[in-house]
N, C-alpha and C positions, 0 to 999 in steps of 0.2 A: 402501717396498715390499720384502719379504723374501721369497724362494722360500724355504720350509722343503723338505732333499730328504731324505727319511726313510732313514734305514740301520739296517737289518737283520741280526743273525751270517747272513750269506754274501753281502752285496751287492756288487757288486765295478765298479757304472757310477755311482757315487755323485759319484766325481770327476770324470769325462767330463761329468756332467749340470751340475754345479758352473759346469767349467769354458768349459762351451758356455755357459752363462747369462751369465757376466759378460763374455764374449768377447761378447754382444749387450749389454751395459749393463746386463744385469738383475739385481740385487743377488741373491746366494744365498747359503744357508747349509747344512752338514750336521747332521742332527738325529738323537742319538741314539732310536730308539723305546721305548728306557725313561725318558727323562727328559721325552716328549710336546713338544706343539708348541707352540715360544715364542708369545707374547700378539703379537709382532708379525707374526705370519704371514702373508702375504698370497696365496701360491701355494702349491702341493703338488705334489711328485713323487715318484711313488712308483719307487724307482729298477732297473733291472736286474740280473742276479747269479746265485745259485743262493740266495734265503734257506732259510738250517736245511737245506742240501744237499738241497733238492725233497725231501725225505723226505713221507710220506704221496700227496701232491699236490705239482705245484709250487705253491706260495705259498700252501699249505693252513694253514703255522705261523705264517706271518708274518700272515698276514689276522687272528688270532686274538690277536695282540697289542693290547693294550689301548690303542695308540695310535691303533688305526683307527676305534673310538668314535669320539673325535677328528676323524679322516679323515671319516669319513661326516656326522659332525656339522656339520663346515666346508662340505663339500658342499653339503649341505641349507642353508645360510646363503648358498650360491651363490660360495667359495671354488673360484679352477681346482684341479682337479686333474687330473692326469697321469700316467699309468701306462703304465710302458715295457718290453717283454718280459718278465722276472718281474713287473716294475712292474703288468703287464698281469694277469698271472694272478693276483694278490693281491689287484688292485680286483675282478676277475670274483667271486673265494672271499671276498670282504668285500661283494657283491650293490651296486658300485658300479655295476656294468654287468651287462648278460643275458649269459647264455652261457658256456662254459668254454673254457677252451688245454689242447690234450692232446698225446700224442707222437705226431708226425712220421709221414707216413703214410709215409715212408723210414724211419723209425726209426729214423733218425742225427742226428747234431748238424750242423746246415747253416749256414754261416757266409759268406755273398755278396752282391752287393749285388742289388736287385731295384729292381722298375721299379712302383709306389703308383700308380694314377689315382684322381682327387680327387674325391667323389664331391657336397660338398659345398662352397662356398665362402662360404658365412654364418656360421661356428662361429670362436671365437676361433683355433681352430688351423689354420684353414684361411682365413683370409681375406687371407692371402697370394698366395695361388694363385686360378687360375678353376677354376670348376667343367668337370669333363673334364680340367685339366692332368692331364699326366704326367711323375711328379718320381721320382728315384731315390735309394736309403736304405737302407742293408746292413740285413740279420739276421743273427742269430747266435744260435741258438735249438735246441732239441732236443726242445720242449714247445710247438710255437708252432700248431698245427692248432686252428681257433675249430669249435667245436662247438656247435650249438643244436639245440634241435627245429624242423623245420620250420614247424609256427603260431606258434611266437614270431618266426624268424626274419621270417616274415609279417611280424608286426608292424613289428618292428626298422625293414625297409623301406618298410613304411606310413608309418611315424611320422619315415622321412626320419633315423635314428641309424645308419646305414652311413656312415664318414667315409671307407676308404679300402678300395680292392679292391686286388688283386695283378693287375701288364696286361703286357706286352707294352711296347716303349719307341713303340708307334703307342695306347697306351691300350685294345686288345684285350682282354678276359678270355676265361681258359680254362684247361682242367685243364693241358692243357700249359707255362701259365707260374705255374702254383701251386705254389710251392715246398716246401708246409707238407700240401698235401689240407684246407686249410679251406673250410668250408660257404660257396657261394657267393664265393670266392676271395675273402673277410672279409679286409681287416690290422686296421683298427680300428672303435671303434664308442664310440659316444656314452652317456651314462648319461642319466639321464631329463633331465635340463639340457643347454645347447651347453658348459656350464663344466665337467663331467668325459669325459675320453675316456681310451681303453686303445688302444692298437696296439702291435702285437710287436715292428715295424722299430723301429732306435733315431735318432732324428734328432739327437741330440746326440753322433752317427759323421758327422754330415755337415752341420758345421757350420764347422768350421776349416778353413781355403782348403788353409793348408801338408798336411792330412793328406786331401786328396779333394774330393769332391763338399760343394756346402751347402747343395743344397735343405731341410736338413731344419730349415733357420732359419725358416722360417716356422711351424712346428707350435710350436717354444717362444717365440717374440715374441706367442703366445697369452696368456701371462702380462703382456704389456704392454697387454693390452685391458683397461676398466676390468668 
């Protein structure tokens, strides 16, 4: 089993993701996105950073590389994948997920830890936790506000693809503990599978005892589900 974790010109959580994975057992590799995704691949993560300096969009350039073919293709085969702050807005602009990540209804670059209630606990990345936990996982983001139209987002919570909302550390939601102004205090969301999810927070910041909190080892021991 191989996590392939995709890099980008400007990915810069490529090594955090790495190094969180193997710190849980989980075999990873780093993959150029020009050279595509080795034949042993087993996982995907699409990693954080600034790819191609957010130019156009964030993750407008990087979605468009020919290795997300690829990406989507493994998807639809039912391969995890993972998409984590850029990671996130590159699966939204490669239509892994609904919805888009725009700039910061601060319109600053916010870098703290916040406080995830689990909105789900059946999805590989969440069956660590109960449904309603409340688990803590920095951002570091400047483009992380999730935007949708309102009948989709309908959907989205119809169809039960809300994985994580932004709370309060009592599991609360409200504009007040919204860090970003995303639609329905969104952090992640699910693709039309429980095996691809996007969220802004980076749980691979909170996974090593020495540097913080580790709830966020549950969301990657997702790749440990078969």
């Amino acid at each position: 089993m191989t996590v392939s974790i995709v890099r980008f010109g400007g990915s810069n959580c490529d090594r955090d993701a790495e190094r969180a994975l193997e710190h849980l057992g989980i075999d990873a590799e780093i993959v150029w996105h020009e050279d595509g995704l080795p034949a042993e691949t087993t996982g995907i993560v699409l990693p954080g950073g600034f790819s191609y300096g957010d130019y156009l969009r964030a993750g407008a350039m990087a979605a468009r590389s020919p290795i997300m073919a690829e990406v989507r293709e493994a998807a639809a085969e039912g391969t995890p994948v993972l998409g984590v702050c850029n990671g996130a807005q590159v699966g939204c602009e490669s239509d892994l997920t609904e919805g888009a990540f725009t700039t910061n209804q601060s319109a600053r670059f916010q870098c703290e830890r916040v406080y995830l209630r689990v909105e789900r606990d059946d999805t590989p990345w969440t069956e660590a936790y109960d449904e309603g936990e409340v688990i803590e996982i920095p951002i570091a983001h400047g483009e992380g506000r999730y935007e949708i139209d309102e009948d989709r987002l309908a959907e989205l919570e119809a169809d039960d693809r809300i994985l994580f909302r932004y709370c309060d550390e009592n599991g609360d939601v409200g504009a007040d503990v919204n860090p970003n102004g995303s639609k329905h205090n969104v952090a992640g969301v699910l693709g039309e599978t429980d095996s691809v999810a996007v969220l802004m927070p980076h749980p691979e910041r909170a996974t090593l005892p020495d540097v913080g909190p580790t709830d966020g080892r549950g969301v990657l021991r997702g790749f440990e589900s078969p």
